[in-house]
C-alpha positions as CSV (number, residue, x, y, z in Angstrom):
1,X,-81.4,-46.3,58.2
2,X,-80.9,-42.1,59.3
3,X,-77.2,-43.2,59.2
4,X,-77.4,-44.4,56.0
5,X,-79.6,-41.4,54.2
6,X,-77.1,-38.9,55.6
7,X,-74.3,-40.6,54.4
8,X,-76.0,-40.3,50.8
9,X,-77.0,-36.8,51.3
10,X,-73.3,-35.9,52.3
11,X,-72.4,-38.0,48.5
12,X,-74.9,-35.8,46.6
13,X,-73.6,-32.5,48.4
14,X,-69.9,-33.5,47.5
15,X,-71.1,-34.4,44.0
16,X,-72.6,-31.5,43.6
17,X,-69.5,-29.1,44.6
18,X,-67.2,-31.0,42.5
19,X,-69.7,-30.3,39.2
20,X,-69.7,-26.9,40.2
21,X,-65.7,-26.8,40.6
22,X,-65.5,-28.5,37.0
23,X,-68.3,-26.0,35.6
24,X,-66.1,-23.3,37.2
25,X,-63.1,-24.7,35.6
26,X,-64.5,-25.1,32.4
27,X,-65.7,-21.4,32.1
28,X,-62.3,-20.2,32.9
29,X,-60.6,-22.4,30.4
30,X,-63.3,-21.4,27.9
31,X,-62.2,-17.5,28.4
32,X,-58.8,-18.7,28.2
33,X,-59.4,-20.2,24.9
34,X,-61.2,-17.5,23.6
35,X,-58.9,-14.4,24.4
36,X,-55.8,-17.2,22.8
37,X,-58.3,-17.0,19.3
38,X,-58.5,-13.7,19.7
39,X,-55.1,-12.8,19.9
40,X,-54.4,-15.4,17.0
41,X,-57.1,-13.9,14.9
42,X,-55.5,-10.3,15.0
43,X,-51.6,-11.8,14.5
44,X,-53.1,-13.3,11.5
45,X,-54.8,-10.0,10.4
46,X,-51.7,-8.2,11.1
47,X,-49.9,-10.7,8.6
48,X,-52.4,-10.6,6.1
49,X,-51.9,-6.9,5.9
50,X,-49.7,-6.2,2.9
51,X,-45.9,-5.0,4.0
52,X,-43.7,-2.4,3.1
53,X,-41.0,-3.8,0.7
54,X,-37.0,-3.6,1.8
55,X,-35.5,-1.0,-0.2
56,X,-32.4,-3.3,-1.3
57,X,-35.0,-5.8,-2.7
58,X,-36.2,-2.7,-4.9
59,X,-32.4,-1.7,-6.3
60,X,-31.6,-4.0,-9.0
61,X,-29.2,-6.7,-8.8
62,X,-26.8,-5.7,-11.6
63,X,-26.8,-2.2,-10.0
64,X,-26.1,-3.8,-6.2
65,X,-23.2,-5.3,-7.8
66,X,-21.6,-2.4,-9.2
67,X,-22.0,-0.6,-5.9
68,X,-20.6,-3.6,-4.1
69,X,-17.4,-3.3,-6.5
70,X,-17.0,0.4,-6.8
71,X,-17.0,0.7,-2.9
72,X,-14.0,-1.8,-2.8
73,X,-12.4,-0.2,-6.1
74,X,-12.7,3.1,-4.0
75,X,-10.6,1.6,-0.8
76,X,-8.2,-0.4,-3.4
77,X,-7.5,3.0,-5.3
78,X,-7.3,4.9,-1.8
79,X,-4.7,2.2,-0.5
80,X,-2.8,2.4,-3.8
81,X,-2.8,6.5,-4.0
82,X,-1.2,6.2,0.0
83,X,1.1,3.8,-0.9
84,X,2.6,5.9,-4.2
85,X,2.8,8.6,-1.9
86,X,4.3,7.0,0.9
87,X,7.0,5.5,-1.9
88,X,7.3,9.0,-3.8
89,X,8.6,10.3,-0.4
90,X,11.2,7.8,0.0
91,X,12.0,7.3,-3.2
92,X,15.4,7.1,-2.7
93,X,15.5,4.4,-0.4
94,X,12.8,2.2,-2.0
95,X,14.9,2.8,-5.6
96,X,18.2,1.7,-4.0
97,X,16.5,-1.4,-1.7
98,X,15.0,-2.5,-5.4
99,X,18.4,-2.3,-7.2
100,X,19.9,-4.1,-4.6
101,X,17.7,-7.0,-4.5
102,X,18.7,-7.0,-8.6
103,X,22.2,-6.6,-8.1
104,X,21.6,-9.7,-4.9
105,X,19.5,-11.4,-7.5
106,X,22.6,-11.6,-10.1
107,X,25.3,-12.2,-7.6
108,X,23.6,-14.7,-4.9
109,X,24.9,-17.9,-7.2
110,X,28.3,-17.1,-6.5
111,X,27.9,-16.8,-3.1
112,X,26.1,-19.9,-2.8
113,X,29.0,-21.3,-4.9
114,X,31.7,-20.0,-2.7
115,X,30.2,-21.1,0.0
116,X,29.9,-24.8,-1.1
117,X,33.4,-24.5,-1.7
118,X,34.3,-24.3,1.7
119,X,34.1,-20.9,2.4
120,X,32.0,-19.3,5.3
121,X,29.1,-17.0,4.5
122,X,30.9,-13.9,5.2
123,X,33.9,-14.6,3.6
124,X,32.1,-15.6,0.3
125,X,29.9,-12.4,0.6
126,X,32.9,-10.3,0.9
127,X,34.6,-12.1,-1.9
128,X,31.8,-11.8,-4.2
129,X,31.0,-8.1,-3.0
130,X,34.7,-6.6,-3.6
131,X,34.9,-8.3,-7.1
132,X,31.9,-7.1,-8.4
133,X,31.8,-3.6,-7.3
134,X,35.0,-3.5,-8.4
135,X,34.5,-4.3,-11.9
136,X,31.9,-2.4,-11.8
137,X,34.5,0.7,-11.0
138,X,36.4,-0.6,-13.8
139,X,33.6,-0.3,-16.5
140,X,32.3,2.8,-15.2
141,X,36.2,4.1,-15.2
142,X,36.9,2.3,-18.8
143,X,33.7,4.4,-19.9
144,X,35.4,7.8,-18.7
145,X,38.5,7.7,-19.9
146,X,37.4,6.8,-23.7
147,X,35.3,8.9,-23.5
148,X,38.1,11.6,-22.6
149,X,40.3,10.6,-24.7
150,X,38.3,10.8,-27.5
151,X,36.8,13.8,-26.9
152,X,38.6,16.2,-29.1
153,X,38.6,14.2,-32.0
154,X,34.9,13.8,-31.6
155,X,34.9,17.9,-31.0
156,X,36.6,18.1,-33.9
157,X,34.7,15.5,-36.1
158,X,31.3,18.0,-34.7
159,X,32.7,21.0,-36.1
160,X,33.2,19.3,-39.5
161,X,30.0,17.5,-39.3
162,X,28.4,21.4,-38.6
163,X,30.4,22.7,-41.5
164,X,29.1,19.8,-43.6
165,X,24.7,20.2,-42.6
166,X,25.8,24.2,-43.5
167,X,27.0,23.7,-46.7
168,X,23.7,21.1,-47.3
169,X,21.7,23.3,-46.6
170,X,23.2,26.3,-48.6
171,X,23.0,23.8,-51.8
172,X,19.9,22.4,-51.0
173,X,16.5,23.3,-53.2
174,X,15.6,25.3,-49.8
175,X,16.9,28.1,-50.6
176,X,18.6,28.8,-47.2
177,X,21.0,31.6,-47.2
178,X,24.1,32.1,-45.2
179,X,22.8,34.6,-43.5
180,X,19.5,33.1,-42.3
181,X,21.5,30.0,-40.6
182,X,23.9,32.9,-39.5
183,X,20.2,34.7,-37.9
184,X,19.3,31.0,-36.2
185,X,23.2,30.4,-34.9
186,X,23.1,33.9,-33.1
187,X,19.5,33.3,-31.6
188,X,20.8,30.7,-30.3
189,X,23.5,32.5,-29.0
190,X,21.8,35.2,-27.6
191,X,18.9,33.0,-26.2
192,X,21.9,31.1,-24.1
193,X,23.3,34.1,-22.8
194,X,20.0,35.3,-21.4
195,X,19.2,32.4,-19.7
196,X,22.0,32.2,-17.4
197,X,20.7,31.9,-14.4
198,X,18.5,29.3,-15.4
199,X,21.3,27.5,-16.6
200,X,22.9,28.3,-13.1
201,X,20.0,26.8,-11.2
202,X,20.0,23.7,-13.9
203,X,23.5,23.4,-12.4
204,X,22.6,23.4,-9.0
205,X,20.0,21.1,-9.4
206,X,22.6,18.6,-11.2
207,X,24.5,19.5,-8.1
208,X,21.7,18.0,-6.3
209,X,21.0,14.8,-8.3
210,X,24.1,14.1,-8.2
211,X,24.8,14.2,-4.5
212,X,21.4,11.5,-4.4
213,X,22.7,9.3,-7.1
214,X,25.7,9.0,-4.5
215,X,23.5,8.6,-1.4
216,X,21.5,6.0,-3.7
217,X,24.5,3.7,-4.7
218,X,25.3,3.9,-0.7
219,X,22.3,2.8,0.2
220,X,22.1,-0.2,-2.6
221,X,25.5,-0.9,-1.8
222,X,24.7,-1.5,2.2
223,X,21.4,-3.3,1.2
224,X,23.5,-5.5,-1.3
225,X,26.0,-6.8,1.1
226,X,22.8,-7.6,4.2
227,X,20.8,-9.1,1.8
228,X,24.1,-11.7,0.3
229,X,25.4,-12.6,3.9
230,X,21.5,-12.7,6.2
231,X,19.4,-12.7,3.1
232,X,17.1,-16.4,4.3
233,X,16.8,-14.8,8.2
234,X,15.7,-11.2,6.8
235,X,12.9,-13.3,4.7
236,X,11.9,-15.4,7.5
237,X,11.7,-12.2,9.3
238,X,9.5,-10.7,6.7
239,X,6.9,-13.4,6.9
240,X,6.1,-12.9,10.5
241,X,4.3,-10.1,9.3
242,X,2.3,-11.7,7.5
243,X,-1.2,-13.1,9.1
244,X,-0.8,-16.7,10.2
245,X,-3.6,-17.7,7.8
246,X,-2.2,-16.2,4.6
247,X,1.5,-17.3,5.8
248,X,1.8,-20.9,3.7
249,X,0.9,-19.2,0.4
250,X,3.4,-16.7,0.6
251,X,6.1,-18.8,2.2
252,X,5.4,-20.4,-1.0
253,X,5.2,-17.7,-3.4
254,X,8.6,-16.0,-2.0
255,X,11.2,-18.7,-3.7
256,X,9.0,-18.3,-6.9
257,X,9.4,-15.1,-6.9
258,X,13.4,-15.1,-6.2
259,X,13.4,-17.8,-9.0
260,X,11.6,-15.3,-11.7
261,X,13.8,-12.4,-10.2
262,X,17.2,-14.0,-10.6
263,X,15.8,-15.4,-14.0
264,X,14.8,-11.9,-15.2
265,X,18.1,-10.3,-14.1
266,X,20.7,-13.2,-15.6
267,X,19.0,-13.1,-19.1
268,X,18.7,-9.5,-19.6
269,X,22.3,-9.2,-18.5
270,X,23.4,-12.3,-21.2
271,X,20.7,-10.3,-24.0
272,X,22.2,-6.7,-22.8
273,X,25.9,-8.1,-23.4
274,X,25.0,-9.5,-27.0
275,X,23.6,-6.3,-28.1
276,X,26.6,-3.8,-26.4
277,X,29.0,-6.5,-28.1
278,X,27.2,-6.9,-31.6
279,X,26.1,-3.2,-31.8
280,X,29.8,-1.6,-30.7
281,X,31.9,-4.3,-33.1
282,X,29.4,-3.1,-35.8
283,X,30.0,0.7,-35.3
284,X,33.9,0.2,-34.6
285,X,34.2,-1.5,-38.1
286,X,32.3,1.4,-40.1
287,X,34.8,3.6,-38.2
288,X,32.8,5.8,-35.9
289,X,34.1,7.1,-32.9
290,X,33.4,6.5,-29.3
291,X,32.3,2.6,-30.3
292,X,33.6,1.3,-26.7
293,X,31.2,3.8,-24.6
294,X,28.5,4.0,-27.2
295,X,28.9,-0.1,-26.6
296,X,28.8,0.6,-22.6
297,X,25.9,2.9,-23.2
298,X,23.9,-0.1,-25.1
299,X,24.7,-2.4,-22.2
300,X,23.2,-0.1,-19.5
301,X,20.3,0.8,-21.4
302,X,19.1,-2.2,-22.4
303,X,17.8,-2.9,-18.9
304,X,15.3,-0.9,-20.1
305,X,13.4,-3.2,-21.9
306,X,12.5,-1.9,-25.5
307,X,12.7,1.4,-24.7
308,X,16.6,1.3,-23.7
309,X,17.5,-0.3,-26.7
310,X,15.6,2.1,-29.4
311,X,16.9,5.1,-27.6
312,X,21.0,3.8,-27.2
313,X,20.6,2.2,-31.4
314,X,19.6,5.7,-31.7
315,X,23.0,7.5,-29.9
316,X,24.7,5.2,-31.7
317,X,22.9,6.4,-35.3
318,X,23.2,9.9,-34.7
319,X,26.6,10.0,-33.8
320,X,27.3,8.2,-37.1
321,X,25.4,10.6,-38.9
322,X,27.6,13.7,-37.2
323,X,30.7,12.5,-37.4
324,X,30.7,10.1,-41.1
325,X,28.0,11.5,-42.9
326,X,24.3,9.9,-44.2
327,X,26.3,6.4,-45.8
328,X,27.2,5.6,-42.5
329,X,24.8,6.6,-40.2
330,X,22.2,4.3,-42.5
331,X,24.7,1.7,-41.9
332,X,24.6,2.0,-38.4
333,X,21.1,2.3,-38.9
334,X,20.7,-1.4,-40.2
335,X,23.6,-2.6,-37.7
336,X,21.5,-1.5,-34.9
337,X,17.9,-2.7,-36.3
338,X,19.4,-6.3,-37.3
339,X,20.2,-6.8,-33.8
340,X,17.0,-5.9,-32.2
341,X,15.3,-8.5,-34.6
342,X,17.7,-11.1,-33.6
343,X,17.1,-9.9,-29.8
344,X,13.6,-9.7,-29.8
345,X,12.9,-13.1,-31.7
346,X,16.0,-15.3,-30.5
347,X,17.6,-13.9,-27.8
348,X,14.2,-13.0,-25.6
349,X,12.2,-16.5,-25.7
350,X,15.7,-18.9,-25.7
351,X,17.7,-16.9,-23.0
352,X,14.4,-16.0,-21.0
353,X,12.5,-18.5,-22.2
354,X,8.9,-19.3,-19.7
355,X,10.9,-17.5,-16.5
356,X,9.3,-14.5,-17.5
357,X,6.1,-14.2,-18.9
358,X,5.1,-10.9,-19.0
359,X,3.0,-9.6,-22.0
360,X,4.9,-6.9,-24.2
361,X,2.3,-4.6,-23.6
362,X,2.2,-4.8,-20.0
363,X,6.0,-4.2,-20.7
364,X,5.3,-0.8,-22.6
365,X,3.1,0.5,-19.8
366,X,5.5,-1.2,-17.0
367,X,7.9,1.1,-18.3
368,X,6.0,4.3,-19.1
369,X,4.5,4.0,-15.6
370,X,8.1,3.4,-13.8
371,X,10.0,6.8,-15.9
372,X,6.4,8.4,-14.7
373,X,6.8,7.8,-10.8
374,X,10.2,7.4,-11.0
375,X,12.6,8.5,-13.7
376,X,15.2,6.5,-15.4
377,X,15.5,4.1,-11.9
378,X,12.0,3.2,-12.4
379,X,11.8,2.6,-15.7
380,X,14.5,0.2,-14.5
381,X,13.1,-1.7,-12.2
382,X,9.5,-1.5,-13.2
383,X,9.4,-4.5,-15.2
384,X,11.4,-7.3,-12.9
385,X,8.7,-5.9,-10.2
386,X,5.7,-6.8,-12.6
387,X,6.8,-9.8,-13.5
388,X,7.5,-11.0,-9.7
389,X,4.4,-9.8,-9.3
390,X,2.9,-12.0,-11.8
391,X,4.0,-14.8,-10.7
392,X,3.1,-14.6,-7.1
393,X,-0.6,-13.5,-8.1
394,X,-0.5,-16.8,-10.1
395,X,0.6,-18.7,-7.3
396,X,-1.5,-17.4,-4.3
397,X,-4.3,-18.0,-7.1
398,X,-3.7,-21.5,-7.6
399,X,-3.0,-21.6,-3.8
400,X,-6.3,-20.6,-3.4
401,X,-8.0,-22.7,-5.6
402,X,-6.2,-26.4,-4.2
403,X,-7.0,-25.1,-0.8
404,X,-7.7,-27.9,1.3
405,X,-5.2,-30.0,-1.2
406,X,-1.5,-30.0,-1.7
407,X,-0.5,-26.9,-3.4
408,X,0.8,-27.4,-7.1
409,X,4.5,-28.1,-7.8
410,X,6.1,-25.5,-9.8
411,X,8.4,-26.7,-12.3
412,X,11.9,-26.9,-12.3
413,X,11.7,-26.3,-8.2
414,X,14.5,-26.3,-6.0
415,X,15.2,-29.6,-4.5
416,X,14.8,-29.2,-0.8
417,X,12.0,-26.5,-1.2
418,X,8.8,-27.9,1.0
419,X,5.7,-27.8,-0.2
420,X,3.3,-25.1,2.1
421,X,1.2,-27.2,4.4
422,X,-2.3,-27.7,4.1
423,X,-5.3,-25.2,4.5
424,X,-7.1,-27.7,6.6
425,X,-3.8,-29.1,9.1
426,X,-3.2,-27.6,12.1
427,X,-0.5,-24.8,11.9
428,X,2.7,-25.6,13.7
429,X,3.9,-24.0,17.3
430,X,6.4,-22.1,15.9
431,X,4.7,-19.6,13.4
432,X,8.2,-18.9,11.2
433,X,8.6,-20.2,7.8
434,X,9.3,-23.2,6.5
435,X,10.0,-23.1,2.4
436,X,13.9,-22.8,2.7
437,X,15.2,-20.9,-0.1
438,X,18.0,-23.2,-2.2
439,X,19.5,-20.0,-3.5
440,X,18.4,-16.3,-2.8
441,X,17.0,-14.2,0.3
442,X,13.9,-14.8,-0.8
């Protein structure tokens, strides 16, 4: 029996401890518990309190937007006011690389041609290169020596036309005496021999033009033959540069581009023949001199596109009106205006047609833009660059918006020309093009 109520007595002591170990227990998880509310009471306070709005939620959204595009208007215009300077500085060079992708744009089919024919690429690019810079030197010599040997008679023809707006003006209801247009011709006189030196320096600075309009035809000349005989290597070249990402688009954009270029360049040279030809027969037949380089004239200046003809119909009117009088120079007048109708509605959409599809007033500011930056040469060339342009914005946009999909066929595509890969397929090993170009460098 002892045994027994000390075996008990050692069950109550043990009981006891272990309620006072869970009491214990109990008392420290209550603390816990109650510095955890604490803290969660005073996070929520802290939320509760009202916060200070962010000061981009304040600006209005139509105002975040215009910043967003100003600030990349900003680096666009930056970008575009370094690159005109960087091409005002080597004007030269990118004038001559631009008329000799023109001049590569009108003679690359007969390269091609030769070539088919069983001649090797070099051969055909010589070929092609020595005939066409040679007639070239033809036309340019044909102009020089009409014009020489014409040149007294139209000296003379001058003198008689002076004579002629003298004695118009003495029996007109002006009242102009003899020796008030005697006054003006001596002004004029006396106002040329005082500016002799700045007729000197004009001179020199022809002197000067001159000796780049050589260095220029070089230069287009060089680029001209590289670009017939490696033309497809120096593109495939060119489109390493380009990010790998971006590099199906304009893989695919380049022989659209050639296409519009060599499309742009063949149909103003048919529409600039027509005109020279219709213009100079008209002028020939009412008997005004200098037809055959007034015609030349025409030709060249019709490159210009609406400006170029206006100012040659013009050359052609006024030297009508100087050497055959008022009759004829009206004559002339209508010769030159019925062939700008007929070019402007016939010749422009059949001969060009959808290849170019530039709107005339981007033509007019094309042009005003190009004689701005860069004389006569860019007046040139300003509006095959716009419409190249136009075209490969169109594509890279249509590119863009079938990502993921086959990009559209263009009409009238070069059989062999590949379709760019998709957005979404892995890009190959090799990271050079793969549009082959059926006929161009481009």
């Amino acid at each position: 029996m002892p045994g027994i109520h000390r075996w008990l007595d050692r069950v109550k002591e043990g009981a006891t401890a272990l309620g006072e170990r869970r009491a214990q227990a109990q008392a420290r998880r209550d603390a816990e518990y109650g510095e955890n509310a604490e803290e969660e009471r005073a996070a929520e306070a802290r939320r509760a309190r009202p916060r200070t709005p962010d000061p981009a939620v304040a600006v209005p959204w139509s105002i975040r937007v215009a910043a967003e595009a100003g600030w990349r208007f900003l680096v666009l215009a930056a970008t575009l006011w370094v690159l005109m300077r960087v091409i005002g500085a080597v004007r030269l060079v990118v004038l001559a690389f631009v008329v000799a992708l023109l001049v590569t744009a009108l003679l690359q089919p007969t390269v091609a041609r030769l070539h088919r024919s069983g001649l090797s690429q070099g051969l055909a690019t010589a070929v092609t290169a020595i005939c066409g810079f040679l007639v070239l030197g033809l036309v340019g010599w044909f102009v020089v020596w009409q014009v020489l040997d014409n040149l007294d008679t139209l000296s003379g023809r001058l003198q008689e036309g002076i004579e002629e707006l003298k004695q118009w003006l003495l029996d007109s209801p002006f009242h102009v005496t003899e020796q008030q247009i005697n006054d003006v011709a001596k002004n004029l006189s006396d106002a040329i021999g005082t500016s002799t030196s700045e007729i000197t320096s004009t001179g020199l600075q022809g002197v000067t033009v001159l000796v780049e309009i050589l260095t220029g035809m070089l230069l287009a000349m060089f680029s001209t033959l590289f670009l017939l005989y490696d033309g497809k290597r120096i593109w495939q070249w060119t489109l390493k540069l380009v990010p790998a990402v971006a590099r199906p688009g304009v893989a695919g954009a380049g022989p659209r581009a050639w296409r519009t270029l060599t499309a742009y360049v063949r149909g103003t040279m048919i529409v600039a023949l027509i005109d020279a030809l219709f213009i100079g027969v008209g002028i020939y037949l009412l008997g005004v001199p200098l037809a055959v380089p007034i015609g030349v004239v025409i030709f060249l200046a019709s490159f210009v596109p609406l400006v170029g003809a206006v100012v040659s119909g013009a050359l052609a009117v006024v030297v009508a009106l100087v050497t055959q009088g008022v009759f004829t120079a009206l004559m002339a007048l209508l010769v030159v205006l019925a062939v700008q109708q007929i070019e402007g509605h016939i010749l422009q959409p059949f001969i060009l047609g959808r290849a170019v599809r530039v709107h005339p007033l981007a033509v007019v500011l094309a042009v005003a833009t190009g004689g701005l930056v860069a004389g006569i040469g860019g007046a040139v060339v300003a509006v095959p660059l716009v419409a190249v342009a136009n075209t490969v914005i169109g594509h890279l946009r249509a590119y863009a918006g079938n990502e993921g999909d086959e990009p559209p066929a263009e009409e009238g595509a070069q059989p062999g020309t590949r379709a760019a890969p998709e957005t979404g397929s892995a890009p190959p090993a090799d990271p050079g093009p793969t549009a082959p170009v059926a006929d161009g460098p481009a």
